[in-house]
C-alpha positions in Angstrom: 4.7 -17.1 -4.9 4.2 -19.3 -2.2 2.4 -22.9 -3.0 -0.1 -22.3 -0.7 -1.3 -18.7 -1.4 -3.1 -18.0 -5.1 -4.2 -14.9 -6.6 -4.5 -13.8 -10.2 -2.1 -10.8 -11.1 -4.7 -9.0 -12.9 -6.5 -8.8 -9.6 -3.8 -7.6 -8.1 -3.9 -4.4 -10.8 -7.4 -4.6 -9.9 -6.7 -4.1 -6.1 -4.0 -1.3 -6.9 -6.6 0.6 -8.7 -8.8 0.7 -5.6 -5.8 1.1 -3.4 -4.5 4.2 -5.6 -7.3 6.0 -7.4 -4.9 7.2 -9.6 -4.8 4.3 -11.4 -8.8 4.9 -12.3 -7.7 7.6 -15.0 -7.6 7.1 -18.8 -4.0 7.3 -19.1 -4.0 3.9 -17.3 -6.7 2.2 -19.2 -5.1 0.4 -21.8 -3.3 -1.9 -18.4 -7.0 -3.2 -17.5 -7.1 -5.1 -20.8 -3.5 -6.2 -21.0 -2.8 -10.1 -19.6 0.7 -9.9 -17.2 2.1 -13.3 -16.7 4.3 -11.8 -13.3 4.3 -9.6 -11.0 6.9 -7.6 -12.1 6.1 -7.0 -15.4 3.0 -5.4 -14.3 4.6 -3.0 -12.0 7.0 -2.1 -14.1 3.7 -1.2 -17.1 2.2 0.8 -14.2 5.6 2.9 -13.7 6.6 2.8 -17.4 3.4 4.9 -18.0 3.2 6.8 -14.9 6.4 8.3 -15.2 6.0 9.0 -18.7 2.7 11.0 -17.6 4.9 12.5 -14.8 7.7 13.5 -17.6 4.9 16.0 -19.5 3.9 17.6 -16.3 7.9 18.0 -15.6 9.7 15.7 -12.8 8.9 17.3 -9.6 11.4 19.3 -8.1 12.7 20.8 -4.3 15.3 23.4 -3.1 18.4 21.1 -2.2 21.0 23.0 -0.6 24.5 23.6 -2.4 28.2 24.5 -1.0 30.0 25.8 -4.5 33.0 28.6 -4.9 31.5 31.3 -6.6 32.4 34.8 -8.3 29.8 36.9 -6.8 27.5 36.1 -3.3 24.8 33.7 -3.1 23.0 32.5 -0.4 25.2 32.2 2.7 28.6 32.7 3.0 30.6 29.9 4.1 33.4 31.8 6.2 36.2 28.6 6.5 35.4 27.6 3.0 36.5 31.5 1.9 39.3 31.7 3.9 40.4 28.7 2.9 40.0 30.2 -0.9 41.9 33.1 0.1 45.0 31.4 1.4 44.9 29.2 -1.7 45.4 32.8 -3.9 41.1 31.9 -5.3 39.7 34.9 -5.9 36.0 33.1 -5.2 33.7 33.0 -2.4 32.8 29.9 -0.7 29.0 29.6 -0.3 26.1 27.5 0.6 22.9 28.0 -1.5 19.5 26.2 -2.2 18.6 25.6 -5.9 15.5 23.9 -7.2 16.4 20.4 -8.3 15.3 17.2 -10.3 18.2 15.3 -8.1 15.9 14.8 -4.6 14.4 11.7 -2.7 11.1 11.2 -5.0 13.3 11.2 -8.2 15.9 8.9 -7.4 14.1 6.2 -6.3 11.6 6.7 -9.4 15.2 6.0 -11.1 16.7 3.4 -8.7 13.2 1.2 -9.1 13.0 1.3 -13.0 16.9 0.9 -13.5 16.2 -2.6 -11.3 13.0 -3.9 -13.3 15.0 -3.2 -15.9 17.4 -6.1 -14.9 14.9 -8.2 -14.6 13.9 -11.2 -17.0 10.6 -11.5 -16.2 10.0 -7.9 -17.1 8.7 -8.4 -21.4 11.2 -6.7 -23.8 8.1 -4.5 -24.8 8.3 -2.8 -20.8 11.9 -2.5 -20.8 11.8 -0.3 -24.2 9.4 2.2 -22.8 11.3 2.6 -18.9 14.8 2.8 -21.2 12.8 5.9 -22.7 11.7 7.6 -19.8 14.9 7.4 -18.1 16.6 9.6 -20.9 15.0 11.8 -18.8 16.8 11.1 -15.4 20.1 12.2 -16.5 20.6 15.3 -13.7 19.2 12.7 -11.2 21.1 10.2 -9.2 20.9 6.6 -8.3 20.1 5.7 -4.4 21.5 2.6 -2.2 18.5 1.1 -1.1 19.6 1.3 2.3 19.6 5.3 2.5 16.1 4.8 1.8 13.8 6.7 4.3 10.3 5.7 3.3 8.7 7.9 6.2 10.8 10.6 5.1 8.5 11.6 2.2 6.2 14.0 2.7 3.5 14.5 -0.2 2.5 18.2 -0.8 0.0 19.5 -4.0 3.2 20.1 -5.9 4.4 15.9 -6.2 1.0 14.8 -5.2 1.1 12.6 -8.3 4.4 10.7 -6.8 1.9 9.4 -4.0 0.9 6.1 -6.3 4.3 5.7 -8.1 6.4 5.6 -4.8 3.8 3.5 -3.3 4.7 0.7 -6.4 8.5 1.5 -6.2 8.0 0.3 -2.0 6.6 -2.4 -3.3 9.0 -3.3 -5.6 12.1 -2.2 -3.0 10.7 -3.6 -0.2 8.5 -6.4 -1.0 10.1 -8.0 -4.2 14.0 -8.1 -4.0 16.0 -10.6 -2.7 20.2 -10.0 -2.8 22.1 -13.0 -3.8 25.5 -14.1 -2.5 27.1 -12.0 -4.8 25.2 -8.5 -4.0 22.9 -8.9 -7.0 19.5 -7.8 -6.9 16.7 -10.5 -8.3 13.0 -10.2 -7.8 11.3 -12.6 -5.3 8.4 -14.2 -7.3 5.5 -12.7 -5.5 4.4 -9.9 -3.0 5.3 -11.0 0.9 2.6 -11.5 3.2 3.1 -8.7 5.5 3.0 -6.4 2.1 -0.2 -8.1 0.8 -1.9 -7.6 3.7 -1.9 -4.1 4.0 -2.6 -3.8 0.0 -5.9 -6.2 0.7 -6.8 -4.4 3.4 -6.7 -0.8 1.5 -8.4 -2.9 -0.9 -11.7 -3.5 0.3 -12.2 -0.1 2.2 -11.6 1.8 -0.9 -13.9 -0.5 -2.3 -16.5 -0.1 -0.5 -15.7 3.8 -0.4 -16.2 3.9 -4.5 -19.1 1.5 -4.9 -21.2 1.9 -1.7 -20.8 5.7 -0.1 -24.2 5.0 1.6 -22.1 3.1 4.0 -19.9 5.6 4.6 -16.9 3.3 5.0 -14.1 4.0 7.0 -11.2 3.1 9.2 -12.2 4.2 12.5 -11.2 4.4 16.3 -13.5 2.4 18.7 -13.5 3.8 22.5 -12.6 1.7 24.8 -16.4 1.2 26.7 -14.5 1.7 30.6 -16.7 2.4 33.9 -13.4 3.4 35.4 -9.5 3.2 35.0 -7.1 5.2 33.5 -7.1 4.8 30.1 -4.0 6.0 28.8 -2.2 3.3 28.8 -4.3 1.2 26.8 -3.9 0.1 23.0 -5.5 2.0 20.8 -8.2 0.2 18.8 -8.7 1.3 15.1 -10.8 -1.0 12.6 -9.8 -2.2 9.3 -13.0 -1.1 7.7 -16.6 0.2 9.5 -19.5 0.1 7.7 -22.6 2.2 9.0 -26.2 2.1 7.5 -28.8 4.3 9.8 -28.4 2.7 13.2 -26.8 -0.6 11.9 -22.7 -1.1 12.3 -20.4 -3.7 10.8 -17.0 -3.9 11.2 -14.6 -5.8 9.0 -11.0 -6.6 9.9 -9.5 -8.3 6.5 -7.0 -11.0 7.5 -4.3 -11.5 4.6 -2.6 -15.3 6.0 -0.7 -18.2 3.9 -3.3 -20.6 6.0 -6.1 -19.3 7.2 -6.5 -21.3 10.1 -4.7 -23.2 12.7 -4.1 -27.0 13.3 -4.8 -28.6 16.4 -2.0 -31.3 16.7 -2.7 -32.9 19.3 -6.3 -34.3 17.7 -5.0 -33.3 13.7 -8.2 -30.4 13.6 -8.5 -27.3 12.1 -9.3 -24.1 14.4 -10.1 -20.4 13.7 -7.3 -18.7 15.3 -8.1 -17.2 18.2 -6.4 -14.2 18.6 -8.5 -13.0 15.4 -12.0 -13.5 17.2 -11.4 -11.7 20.5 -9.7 -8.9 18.5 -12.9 -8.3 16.4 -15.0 -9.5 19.3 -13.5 -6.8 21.2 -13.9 -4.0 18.6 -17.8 -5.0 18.3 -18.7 -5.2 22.3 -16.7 -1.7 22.4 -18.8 0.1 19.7 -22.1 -1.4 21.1 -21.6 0.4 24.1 -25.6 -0.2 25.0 -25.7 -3.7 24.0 -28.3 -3.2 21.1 -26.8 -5.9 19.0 -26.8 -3.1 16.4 -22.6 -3.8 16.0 -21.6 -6.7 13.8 -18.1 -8.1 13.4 -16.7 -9.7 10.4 -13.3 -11.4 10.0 -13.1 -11.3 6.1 -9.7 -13.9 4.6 -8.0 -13.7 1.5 -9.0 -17.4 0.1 -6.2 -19.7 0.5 -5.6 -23.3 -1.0 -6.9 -25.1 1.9 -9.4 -27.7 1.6 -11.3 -25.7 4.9 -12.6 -22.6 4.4 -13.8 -20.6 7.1 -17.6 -19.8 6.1 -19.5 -19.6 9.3 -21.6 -17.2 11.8 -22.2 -17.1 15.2 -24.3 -15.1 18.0 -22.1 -13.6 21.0 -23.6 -12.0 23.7 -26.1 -10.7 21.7 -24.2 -9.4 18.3 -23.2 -11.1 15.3 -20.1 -12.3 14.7 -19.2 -13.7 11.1 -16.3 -15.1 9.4 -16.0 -15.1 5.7 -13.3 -15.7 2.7 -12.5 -13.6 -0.4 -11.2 -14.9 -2.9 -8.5 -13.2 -5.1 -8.3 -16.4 -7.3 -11.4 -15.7 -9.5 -12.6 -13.2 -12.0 -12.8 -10.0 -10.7 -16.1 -9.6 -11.2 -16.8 -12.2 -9.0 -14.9 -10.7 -6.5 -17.2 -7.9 -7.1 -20.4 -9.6 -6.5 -18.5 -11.1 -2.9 -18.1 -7.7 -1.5 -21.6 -6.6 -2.8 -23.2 -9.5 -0.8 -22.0 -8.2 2.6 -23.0 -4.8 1.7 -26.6 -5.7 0.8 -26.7 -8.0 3.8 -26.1 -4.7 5.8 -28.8 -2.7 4.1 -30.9 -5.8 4.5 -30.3 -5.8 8.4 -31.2 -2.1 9.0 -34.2 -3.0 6.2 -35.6 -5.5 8.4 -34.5 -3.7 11.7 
């Protein structure tokens, strides 16, 4: 974990559960009470338990197509495979089939991730004992470099709908986690990267605010581009982190996940809000408020870092509201809680007073 960035892990269970409802259910519960002194050992508790849930339901499984010599047809005959069988004096057909398998893409990395937390020393004896378990159950299914790995490759049906959350954790885990010493051992990195974080923080909040405040209807929406003429197809399309709506009142939150949180000025040795951030979310808010009611509010919202300076602060521009806050992740959870509660009932408070 870098010096600079702090954040209890049971908040980040916390922000998983929010992330992956999934992790809401009973089967899980036991985790919410359960201290975790690393990252790793808590993704490996969370897989441990949601593989063993997977394991009663039966490992998911997809057609994968075979090539075999066989006594009798099946499937589609392989013409240079039989001939081939025929000049060898094999009285067998050469054919190419599709069977329903364990051995596919979801499985194997299921396997892959728990055979490397299972390497790792920071993972408790305790976690190690139950994934050892569950992968008595992996026999028929193979191992997978993690460079064959095609993440967008997975496509989630009703059938391994439950694979949604665990493959999610093994990403994190492949992706986000490992590091490859000089001798082409894996070992965990010591905390999520930033890039990874972010995406986790932002999913965060808008689920969030999904489960505790529906009234606000929270999403992650498109803002047209507000354009008296021009062509507009070449232009970027803008989509918010989170939007919250209350009758006619609008406040969009883009959730900023950054080692340091703002930016120094060294030529006077001052501290900035970077820049790029505000006219983004200025942007998104002058877009939405196409009729200049001042009904749109912006929020930059950062993940608390260890600087001394905190942004805290909000301004009027051109006639909406523009406000940058912190979060932070280093607190009880609760706490947290009662943060994101506060810019909600600011909201309703606005269209109150409105």
């Amino acid at each position: 974990m870098t010096k600079d960035k702090r954040i209890l892990i049971k908040n980040i269970y916390y922000m998983l559960s929010y992330a992956f409802q999934v992790l809401k259910q009973s089967n899980y519960d036991e985790l919410s009470s359960e201290e975790f002194e690393n990252i790793q050992d808590l993704f490996a508790a969370i897989l441990a338990k949601g593989i063993a849930q997977q394991l009663k339901q039966g490992l998911y499984r997809e057609y994968i197509t075979e090539c075999d010599n066989l006594s009798v047809m099946r499937g589609k005959l392989d013409i240079r495979g039989t001939i081939h069988n025929i000049l060898q004096r094999k009285q067998k057909l050469f054919c190419e089939y599709d069977e329903l398998s364990e051995n596919n893409l979801f499985n194997q990395i299921l396997k892959t991730t728990a055979i490397i937390l299972l390497r790792q020393s920071t993972v408790s004896t305790e976690r190690r004992t139950v994934l050892k378990k569950v992968l008595l159950f992996f026999d028929s299914v193979d191992t997978i470099e993690l460079s064959h790995i095609k993440w967008s490759m997975l496509r989630y049906q009703r059938s391994n709908q439950n694979y949604k959350m665990l493959l999610n954790i093994c990403y994190f885990v492949l992706e986000g986690l490992l590091l490859t010493t000089d001798k082409g051992k894996f070992k965990m990195a010591t905390f999520l990267d930033e890039q990874h974080m972010s995406r986790l923080y932002e999913k965060f909040v808008l689920e969030y605010y999904r489960y505790h405040h529906p009234n606000l209807r929270a999403a992650a929406s498109q803002v047209a581009w507000n354009l008296e003429e021009g062509v507009i197809d070449f232009l970027p399309i803008m989509k918010t982190d989170i939007t919250l709506r209350y009758d006619d009142k609008i406040l969009i939150i883009d959730t900023k996940y950054y080692v340091r949180t703002m930016q120094v000025q060294s030529q006077y040795d001052s501290r900035t809000l970077y820049s790029n951030n505000l006219y983004q979310i200025f942007t998104y808010v002058k877009n939405m408020d196409m009729e200049n009611t001042g009904n749109v509010a912006g929020m930059l919202l950062y993940a608390k870092t260890e600087e001394t300076i905190t942004p805290d602060c909000d301004f009027k521009m051109s006639g909406n509201k523009i406000s940058v806050k912190t979060l932070d992740l280093n607190i009880d959870f609760k706490n947290i809680a009662a943060q994101l509660n506060r810019i909600a009932e600011s909201l309703l408070a606005t269209s109150t007073s409105a």
